[in-house]
N, CA, C and O atoms as a GROMACS GRO file, in nm:
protein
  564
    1UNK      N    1   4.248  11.570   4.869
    1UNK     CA    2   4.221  11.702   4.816
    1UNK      C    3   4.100  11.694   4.724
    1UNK      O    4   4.127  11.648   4.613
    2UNK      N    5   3.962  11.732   4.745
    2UNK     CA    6   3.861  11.756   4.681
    2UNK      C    7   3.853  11.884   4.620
    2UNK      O    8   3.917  11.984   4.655
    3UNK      N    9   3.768  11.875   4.522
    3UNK     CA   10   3.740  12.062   4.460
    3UNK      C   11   3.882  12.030   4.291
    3UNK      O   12   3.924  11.934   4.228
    4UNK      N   13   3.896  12.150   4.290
    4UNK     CA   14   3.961  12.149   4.170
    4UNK      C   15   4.064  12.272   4.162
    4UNK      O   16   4.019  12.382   4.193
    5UNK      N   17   4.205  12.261   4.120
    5UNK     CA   18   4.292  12.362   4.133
    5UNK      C   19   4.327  12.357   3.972
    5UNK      O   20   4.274  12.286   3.888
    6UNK      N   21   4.392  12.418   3.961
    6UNK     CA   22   4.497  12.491   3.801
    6UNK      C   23   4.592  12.517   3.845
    6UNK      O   24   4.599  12.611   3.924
    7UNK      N   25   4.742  12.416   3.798
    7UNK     CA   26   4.836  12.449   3.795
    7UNK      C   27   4.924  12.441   3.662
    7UNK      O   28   4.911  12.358   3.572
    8UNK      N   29   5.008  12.536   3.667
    8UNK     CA   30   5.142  12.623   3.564
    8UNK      C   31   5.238  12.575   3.606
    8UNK      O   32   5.252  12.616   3.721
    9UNK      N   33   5.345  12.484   3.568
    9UNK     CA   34   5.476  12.433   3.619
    9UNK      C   35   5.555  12.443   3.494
    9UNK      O   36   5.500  12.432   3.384
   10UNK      N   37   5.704  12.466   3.508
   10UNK     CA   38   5.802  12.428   3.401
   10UNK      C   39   5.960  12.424   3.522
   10UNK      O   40   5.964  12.478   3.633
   11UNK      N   41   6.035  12.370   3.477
   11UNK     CA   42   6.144  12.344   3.551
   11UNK      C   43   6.243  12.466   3.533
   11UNK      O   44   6.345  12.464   3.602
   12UNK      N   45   6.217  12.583   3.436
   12UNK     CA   46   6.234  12.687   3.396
   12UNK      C   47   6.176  12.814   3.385
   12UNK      O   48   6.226  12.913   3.331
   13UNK      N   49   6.060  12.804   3.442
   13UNK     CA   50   5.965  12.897   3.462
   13UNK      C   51   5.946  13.025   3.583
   13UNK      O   52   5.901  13.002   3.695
   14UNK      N   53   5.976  13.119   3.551
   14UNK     CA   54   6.037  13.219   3.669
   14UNK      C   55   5.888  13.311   3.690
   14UNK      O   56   5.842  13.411   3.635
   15UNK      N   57   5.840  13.217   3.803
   15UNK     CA   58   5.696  13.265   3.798
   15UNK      C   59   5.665  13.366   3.880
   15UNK      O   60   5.555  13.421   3.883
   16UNK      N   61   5.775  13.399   3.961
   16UNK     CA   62   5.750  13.559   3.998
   16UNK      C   63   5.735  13.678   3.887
   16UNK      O   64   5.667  13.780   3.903
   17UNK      N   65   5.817  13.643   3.762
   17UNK     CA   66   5.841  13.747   3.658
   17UNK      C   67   5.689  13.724   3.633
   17UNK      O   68   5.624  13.826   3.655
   18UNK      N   69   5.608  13.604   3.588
   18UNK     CA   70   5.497  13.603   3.520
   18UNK      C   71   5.402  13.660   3.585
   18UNK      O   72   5.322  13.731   3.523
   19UNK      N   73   5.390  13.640   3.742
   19UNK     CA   74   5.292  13.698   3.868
   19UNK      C   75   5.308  13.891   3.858
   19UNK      O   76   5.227  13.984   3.850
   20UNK      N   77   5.417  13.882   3.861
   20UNK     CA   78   5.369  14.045   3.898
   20UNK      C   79   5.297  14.117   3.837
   20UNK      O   80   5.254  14.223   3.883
   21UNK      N   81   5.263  14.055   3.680
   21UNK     CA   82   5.177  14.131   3.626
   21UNK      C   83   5.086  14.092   3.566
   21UNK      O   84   5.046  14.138   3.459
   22UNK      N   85   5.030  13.980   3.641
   22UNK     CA   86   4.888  13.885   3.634
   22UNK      C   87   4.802  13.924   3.701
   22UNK      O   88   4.844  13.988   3.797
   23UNK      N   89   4.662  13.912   3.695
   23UNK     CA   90   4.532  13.921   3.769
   23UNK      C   91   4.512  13.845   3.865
   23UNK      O   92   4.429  13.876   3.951
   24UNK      N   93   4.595  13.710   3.871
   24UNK     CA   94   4.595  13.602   3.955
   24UNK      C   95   4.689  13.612   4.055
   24UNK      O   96   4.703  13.530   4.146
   25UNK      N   97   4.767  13.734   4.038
   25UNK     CA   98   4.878  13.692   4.147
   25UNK      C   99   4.808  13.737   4.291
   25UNK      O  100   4.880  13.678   4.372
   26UNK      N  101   4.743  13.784   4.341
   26UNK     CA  102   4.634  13.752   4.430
   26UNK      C  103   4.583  13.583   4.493
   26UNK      O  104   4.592  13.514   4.594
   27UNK      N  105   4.530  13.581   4.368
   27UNK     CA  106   4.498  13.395   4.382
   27UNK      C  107   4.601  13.264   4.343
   27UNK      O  108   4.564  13.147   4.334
   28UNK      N  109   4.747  13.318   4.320
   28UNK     CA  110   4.781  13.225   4.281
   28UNK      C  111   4.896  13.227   4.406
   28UNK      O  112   4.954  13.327   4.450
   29UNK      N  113   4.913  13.072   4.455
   29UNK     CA  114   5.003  12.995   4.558
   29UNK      C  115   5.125  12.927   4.491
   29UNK      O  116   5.129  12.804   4.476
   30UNK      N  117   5.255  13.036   4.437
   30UNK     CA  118   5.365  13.010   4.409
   30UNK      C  119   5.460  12.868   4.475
   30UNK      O  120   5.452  12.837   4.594
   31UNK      N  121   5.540  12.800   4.386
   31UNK     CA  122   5.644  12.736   4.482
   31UNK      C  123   5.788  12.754   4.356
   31UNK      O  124   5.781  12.764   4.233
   32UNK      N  125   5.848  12.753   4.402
   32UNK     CA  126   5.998  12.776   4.320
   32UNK      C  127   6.089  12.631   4.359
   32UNK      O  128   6.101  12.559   4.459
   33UNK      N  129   6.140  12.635   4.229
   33UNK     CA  130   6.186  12.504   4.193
   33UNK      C  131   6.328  12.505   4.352
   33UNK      O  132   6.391  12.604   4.389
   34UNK      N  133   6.334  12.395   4.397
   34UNK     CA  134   6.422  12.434   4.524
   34UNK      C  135   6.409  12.429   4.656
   34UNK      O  136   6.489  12.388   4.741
   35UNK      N  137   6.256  12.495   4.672
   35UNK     CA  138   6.204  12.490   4.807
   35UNK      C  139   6.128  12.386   4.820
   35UNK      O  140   6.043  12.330   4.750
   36UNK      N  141   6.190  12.364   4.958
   36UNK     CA  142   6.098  12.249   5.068
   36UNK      C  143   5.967  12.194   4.993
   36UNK      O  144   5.957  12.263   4.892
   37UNK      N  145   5.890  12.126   4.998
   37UNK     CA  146   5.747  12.098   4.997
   37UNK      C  147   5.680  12.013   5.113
   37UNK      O  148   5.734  11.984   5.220
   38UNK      N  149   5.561  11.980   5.076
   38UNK     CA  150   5.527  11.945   5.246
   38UNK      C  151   5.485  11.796   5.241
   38UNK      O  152   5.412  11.740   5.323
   39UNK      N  153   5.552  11.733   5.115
   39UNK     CA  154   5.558  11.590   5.153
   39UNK      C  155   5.668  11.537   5.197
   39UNK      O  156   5.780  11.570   5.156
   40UNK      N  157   5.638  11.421   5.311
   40UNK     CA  158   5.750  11.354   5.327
   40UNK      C  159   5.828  11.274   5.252
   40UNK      O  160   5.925  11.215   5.299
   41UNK      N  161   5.781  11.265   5.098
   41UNK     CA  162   5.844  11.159   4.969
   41UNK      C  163   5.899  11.222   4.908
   41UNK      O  164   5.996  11.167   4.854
   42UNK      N  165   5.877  11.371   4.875
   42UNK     CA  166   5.946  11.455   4.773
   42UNK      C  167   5.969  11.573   4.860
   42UNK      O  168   5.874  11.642   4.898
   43UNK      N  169   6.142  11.611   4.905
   43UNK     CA  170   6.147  11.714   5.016
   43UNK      C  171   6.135  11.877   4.939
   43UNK      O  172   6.081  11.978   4.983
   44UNK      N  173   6.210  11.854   4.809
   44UNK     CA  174   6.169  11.978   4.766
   44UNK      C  175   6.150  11.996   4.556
   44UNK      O  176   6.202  11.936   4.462
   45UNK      N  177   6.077  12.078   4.565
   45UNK     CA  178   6.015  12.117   4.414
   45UNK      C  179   6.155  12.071   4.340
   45UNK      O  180   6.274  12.089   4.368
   46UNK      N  181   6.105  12.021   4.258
   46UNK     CA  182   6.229  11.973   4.101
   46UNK      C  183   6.196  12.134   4.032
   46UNK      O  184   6.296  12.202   4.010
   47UNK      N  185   6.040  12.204   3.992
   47UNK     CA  186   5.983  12.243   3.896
   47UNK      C  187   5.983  12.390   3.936
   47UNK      O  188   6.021  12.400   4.053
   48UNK      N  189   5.943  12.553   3.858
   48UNK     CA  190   5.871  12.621   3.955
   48UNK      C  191   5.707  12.622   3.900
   48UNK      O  192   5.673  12.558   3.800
   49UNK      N  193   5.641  12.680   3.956
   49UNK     CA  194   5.513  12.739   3.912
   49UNK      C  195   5.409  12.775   4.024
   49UNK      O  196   5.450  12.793   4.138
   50UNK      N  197   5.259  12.787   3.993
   50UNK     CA  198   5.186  12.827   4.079
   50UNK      C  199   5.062  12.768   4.086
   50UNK      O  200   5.041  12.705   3.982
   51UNK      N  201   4.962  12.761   4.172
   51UNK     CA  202   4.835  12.700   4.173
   51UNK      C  203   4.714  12.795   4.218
   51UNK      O  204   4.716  12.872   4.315
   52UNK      N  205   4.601  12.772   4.124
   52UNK     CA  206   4.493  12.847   4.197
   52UNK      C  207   4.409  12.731   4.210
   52UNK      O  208   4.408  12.636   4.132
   53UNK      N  209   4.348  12.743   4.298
   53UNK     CA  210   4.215  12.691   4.393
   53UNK      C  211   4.117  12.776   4.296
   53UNK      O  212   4.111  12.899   4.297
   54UNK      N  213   4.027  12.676   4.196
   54UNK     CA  214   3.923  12.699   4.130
   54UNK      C  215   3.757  12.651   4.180
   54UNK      O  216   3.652  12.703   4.142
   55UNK      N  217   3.775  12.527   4.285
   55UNK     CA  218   3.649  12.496   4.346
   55UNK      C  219   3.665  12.422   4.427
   55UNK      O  220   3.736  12.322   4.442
   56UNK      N  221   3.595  12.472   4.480
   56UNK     CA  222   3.590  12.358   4.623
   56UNK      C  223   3.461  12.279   4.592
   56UNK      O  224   3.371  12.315   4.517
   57UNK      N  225   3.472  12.130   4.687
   57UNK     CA  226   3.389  12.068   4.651
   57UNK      C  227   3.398  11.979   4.782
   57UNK      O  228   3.488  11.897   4.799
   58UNK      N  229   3.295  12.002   4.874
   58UNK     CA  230   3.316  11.948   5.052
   58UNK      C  231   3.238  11.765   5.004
   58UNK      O  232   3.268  11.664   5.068
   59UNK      N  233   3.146  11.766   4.891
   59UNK     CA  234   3.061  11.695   4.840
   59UNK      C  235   3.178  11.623   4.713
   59UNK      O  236   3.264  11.682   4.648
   60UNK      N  237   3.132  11.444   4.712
   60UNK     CA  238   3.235  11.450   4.582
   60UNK      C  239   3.137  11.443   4.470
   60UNK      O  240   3.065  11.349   4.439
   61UNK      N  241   3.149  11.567   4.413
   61UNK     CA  242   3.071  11.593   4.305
   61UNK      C  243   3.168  11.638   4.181
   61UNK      O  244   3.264  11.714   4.196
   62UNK      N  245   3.124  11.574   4.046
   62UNK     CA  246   3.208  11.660   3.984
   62UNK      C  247   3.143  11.741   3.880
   62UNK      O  248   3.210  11.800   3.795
   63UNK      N  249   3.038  11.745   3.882
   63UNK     CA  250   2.974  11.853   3.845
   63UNK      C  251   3.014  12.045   3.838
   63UNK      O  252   3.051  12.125   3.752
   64UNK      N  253   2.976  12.047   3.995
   64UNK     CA  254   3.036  12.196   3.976
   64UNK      C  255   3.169  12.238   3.958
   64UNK      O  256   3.202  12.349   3.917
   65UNK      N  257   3.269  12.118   4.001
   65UNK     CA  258   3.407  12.133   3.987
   65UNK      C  259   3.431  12.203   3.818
   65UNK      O  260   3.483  12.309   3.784
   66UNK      N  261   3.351  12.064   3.713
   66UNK     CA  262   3.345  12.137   3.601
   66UNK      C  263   3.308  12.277   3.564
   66UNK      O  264   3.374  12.367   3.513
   67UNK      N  265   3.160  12.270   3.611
   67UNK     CA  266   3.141  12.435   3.590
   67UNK      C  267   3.236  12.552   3.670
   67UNK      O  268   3.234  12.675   3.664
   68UNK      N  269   3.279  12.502   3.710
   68UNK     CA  270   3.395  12.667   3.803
   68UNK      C  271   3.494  12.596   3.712
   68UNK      O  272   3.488  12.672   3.615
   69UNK      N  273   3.550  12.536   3.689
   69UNK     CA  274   3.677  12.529   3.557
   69UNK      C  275   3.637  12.590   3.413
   69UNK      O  276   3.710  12.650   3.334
   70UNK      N  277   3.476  12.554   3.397
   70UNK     CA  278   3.463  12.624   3.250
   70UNK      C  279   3.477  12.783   3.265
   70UNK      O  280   3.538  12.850   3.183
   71UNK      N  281   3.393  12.851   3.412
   71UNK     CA  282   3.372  12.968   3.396
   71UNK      C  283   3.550  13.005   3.382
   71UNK      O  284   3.598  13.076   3.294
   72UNK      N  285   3.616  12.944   3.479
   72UNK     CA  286   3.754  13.008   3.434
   72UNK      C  287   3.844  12.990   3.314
   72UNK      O  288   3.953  13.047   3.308
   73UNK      N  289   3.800  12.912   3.219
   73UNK     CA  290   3.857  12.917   3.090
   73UNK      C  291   3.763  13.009   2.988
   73UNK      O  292   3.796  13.052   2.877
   74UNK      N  293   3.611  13.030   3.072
   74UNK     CA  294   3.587  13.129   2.934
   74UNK      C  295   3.619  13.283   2.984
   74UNK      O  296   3.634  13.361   2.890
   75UNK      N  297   3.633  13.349   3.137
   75UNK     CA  298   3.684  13.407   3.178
   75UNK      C  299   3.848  13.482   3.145
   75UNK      O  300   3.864  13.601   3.118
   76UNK      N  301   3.959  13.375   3.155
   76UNK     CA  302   4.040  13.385   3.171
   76UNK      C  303   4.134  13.319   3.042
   76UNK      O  304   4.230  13.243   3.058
   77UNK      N  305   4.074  13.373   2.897
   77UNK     CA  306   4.143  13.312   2.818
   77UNK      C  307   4.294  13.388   2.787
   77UNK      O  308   4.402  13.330   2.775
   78UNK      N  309   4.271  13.518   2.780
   78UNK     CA  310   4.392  13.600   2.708
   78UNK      C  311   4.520  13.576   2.811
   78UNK      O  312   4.642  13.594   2.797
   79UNK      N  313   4.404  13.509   2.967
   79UNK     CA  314   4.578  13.514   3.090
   79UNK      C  315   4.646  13.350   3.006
   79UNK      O  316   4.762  13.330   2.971
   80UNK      N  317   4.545  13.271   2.998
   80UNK     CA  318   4.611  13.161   2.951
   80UNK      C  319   4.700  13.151   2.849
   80UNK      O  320   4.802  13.082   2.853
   81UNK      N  321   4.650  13.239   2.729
   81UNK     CA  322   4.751  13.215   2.561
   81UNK      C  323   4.887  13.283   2.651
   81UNK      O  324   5.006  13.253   2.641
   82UNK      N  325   4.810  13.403   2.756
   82UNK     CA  326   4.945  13.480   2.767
   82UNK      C  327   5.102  13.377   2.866
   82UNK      O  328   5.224  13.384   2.853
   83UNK      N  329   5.027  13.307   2.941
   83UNK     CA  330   5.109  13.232   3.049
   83UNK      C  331   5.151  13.102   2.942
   83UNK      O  332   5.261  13.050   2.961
   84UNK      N  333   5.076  13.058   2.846
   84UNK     CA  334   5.118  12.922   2.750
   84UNK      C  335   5.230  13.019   2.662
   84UNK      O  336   5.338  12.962   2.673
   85UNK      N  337   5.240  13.109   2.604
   85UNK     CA  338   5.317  13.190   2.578
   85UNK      C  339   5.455  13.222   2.673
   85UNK      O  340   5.548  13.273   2.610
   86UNK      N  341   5.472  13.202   2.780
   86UNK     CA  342   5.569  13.221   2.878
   86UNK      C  343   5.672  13.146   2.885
   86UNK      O  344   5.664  13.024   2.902
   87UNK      N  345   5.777  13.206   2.873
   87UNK     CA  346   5.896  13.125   2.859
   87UNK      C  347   5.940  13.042   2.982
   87UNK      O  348   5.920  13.107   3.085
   88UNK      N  349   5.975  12.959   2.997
   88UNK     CA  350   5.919  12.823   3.065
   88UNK      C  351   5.851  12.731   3.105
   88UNK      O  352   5.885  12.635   3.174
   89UNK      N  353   5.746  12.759   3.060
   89UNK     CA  354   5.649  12.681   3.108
   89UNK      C  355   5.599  12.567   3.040
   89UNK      O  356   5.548  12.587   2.930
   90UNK      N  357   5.604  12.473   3.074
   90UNK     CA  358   5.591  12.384   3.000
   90UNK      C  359   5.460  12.258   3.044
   90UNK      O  360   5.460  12.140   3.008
   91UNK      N  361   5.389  12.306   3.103
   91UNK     CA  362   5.241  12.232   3.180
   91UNK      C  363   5.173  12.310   3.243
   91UNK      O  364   5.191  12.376   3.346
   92UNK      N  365   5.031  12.288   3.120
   92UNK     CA  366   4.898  12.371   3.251
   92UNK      C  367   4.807  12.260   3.301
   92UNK      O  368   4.828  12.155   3.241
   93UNK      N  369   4.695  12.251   3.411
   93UNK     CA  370   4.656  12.130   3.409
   93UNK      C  371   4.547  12.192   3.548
   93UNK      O  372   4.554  12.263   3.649
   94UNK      N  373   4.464  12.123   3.483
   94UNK     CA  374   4.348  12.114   3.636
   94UNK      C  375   4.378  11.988   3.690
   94UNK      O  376   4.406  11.885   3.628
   95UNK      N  377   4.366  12.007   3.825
   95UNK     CA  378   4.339  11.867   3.907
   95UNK      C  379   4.226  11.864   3.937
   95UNK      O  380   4.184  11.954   4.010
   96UNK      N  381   4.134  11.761   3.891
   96UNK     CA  382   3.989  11.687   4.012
   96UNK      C  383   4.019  11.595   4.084
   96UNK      O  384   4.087  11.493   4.072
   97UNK      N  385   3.943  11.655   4.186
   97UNK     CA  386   3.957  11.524   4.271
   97UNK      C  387   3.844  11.484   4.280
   97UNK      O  388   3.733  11.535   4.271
   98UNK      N  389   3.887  11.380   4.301
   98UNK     CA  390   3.708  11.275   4.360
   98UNK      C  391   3.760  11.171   4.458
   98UNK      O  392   3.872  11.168   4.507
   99UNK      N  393   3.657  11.083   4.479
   99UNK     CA  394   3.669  10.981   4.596
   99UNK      C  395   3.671  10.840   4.526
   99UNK      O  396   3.620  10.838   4.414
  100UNK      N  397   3.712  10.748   4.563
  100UNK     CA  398   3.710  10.601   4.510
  100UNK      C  399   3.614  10.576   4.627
  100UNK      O  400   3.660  10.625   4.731
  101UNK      N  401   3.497  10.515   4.643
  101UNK     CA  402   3.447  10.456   4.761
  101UNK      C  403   3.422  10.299   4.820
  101UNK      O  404   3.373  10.216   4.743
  102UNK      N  405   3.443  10.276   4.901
  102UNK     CA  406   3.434  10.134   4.930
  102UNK      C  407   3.342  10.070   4.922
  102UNK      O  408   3.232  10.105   4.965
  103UNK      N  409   3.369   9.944   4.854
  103UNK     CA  410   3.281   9.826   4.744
  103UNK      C  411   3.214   9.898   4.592
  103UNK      O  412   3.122   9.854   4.524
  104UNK      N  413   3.282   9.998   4.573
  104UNK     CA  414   3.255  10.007   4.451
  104UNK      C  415   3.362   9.994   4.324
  104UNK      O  416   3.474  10.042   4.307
  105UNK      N  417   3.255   9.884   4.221
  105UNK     CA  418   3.324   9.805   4.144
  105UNK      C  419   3.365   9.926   4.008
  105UNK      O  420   3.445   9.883   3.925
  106UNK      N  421   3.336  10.006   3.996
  106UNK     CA  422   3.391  10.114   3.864
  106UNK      C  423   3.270  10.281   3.909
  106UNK      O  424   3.172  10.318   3.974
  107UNK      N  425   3.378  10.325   3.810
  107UNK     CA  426   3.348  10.462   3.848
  107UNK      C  427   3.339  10.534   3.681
  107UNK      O  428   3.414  10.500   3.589
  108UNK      N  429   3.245  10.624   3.671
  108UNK     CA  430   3.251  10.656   3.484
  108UNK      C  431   3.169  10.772   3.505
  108UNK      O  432   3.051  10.798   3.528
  109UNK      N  433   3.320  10.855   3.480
  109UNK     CA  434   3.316  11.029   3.484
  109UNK      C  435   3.269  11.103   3.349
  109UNK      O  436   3.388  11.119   3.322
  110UNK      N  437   3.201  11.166   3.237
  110UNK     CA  438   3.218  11.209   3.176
  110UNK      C  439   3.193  11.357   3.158
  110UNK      O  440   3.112  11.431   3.215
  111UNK      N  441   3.295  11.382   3.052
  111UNK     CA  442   3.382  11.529   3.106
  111UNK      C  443   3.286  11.619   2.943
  111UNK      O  444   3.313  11.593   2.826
  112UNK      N  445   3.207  11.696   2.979
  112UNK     CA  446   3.111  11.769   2.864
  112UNK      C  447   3.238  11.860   2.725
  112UNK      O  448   3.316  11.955   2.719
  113UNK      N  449   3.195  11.770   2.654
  113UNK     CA  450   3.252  11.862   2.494
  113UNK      C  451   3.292  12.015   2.516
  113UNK      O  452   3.397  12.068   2.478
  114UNK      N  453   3.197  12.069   2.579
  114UNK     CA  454   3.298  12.189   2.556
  114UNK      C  455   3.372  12.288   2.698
  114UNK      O  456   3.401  12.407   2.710
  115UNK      N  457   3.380  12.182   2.775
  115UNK     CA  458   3.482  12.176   2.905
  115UNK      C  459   3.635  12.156   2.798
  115UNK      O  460   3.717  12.237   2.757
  116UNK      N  461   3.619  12.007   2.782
  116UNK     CA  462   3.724  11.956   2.689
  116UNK      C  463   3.749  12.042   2.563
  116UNK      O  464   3.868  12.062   2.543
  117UNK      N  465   3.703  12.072   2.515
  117UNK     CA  466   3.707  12.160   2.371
  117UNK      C  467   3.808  12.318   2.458
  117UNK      O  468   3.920  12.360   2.429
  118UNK      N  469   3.737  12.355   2.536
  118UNK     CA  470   3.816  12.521   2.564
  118UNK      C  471   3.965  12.476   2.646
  118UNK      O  472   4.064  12.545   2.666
  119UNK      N  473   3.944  12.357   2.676
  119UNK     CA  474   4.089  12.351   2.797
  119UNK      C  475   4.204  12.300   2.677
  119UNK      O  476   4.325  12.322   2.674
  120UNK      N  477   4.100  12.209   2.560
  120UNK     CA  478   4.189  12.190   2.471
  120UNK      C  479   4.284  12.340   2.413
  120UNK      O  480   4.401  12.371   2.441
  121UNK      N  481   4.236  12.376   2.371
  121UNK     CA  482   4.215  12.506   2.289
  121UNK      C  483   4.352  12.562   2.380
  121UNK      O  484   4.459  12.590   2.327
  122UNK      N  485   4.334  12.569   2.478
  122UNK     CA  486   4.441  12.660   2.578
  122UNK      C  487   4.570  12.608   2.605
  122UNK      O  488   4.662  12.681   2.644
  123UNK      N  489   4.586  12.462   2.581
  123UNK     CA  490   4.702  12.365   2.604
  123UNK      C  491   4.659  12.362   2.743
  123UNK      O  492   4.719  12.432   2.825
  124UNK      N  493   4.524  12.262   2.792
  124UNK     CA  494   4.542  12.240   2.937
  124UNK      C  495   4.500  12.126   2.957
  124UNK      O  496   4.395  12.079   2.913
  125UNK      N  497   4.597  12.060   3.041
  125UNK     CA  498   4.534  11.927   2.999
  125UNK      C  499   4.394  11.885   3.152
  125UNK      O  500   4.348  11.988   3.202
  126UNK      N  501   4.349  11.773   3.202
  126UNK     CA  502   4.296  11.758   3.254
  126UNK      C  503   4.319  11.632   3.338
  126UNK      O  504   4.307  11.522   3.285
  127UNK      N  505   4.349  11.642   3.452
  127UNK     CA  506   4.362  11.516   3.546
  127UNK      C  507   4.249  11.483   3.615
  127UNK      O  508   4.198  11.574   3.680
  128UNK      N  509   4.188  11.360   3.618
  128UNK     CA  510   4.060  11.331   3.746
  128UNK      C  511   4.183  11.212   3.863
  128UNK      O  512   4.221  11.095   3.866
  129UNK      N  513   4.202  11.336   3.939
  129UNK     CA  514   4.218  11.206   4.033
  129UNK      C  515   4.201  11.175   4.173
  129UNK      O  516   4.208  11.249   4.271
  130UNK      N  517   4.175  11.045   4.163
  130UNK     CA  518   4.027  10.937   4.228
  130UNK      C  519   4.106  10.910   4.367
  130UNK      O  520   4.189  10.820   4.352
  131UNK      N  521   4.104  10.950   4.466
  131UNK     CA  522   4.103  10.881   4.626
  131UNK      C  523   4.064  10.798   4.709
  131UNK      O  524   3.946  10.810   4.742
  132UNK      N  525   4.134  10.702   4.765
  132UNK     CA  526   4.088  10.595   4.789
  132UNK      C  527   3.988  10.647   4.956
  132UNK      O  528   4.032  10.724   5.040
  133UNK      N  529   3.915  10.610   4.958
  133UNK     CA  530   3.835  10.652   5.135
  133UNK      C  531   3.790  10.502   5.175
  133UNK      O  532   3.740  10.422   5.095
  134UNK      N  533   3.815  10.480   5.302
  134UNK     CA  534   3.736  10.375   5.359
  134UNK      C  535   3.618  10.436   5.426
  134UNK      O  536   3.665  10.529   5.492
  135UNK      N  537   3.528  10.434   5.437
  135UNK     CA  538   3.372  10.413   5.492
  135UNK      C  539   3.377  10.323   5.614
  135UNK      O  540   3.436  10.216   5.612
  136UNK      N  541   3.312  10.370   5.720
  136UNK     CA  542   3.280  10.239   5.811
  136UNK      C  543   3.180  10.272   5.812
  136UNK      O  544   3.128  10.378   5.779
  137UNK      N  545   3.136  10.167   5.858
  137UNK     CA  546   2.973  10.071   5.886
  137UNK      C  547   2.933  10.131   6.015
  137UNK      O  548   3.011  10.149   6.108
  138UNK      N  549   2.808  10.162   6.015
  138UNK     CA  550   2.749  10.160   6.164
  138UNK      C  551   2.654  10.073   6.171
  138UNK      O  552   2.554  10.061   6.101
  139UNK      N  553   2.704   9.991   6.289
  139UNK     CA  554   2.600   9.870   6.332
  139UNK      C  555   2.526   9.910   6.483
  139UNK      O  556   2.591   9.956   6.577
  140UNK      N  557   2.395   9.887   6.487
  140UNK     CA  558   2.319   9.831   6.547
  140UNK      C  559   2.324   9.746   6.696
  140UNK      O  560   2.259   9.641   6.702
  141UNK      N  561   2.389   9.785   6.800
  141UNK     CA  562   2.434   9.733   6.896
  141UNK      C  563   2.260   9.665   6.991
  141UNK      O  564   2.268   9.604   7.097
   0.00000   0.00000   0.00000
């Protein structure tokens, strides 16, 4: 999964009540604590909450991932105090993704002051996480 999502989870969180009268409930991809999920390791949600798709990123870049997360925290502050405010909820969080690539010995992301400063501010925390890809070689026949 490349690009960058925002998700709202609490194991108590009745996120239909919170959706119906959000701006996001349009963009936001519900799951309720209970139902199925679509891995074969974990068959169904412990938690409920919802996810929006904030950037795509076909490139592993994490550049713009950041900038489409800032525009939506300086955008979308009053939905945040209002949803951190919500009775259940107990985790907000962007996911990045990026790529781990083959033969490379370290990787060193840094995330701009006031990315970190507004997500702080909101109770959101921030995950980068790194995917392993193999690469093949094209040789020369």
């Amino acid at each position: 999964m490349l690009g960058c999502n925002f998700t709202a989870t609490g194991s108590d969180f009745d996120v239909d009540a919170f959706l119906i009268s959000s701006p996001w409930r349009e963009l936001a991809e519900p799951f309720r604590r209970g139902e199925p999920t679509r891995s074969a390791v974990i068959r169904a949600y412990t938690f409920s909450g919802f996810q929006i798709h904030i950037s795509d990123s076909d490139e592993d870049e994490l550049e713009p991932q950041i900038q489409n997360s800032l525009e939506f925290l300086r955008v979308a502050g009053a939905e945040l105090e209002r949803l951190a405010a919500f009775p259940g909820v107990t985790k907000m969080e962007f996911s990045i993704g990026l790529f781990w690539r083959e033969d490379t010995l370290s990787q060193h992301h840094t995330l701009p002051p006031e990315f970190m400063r507004l997500a702080g501010e909101h109770g959101v925390t921030v995950s980068l996480c790194i995917y392993g890809v193999h690469q093949s070689v094209e040789t020369d026949a």
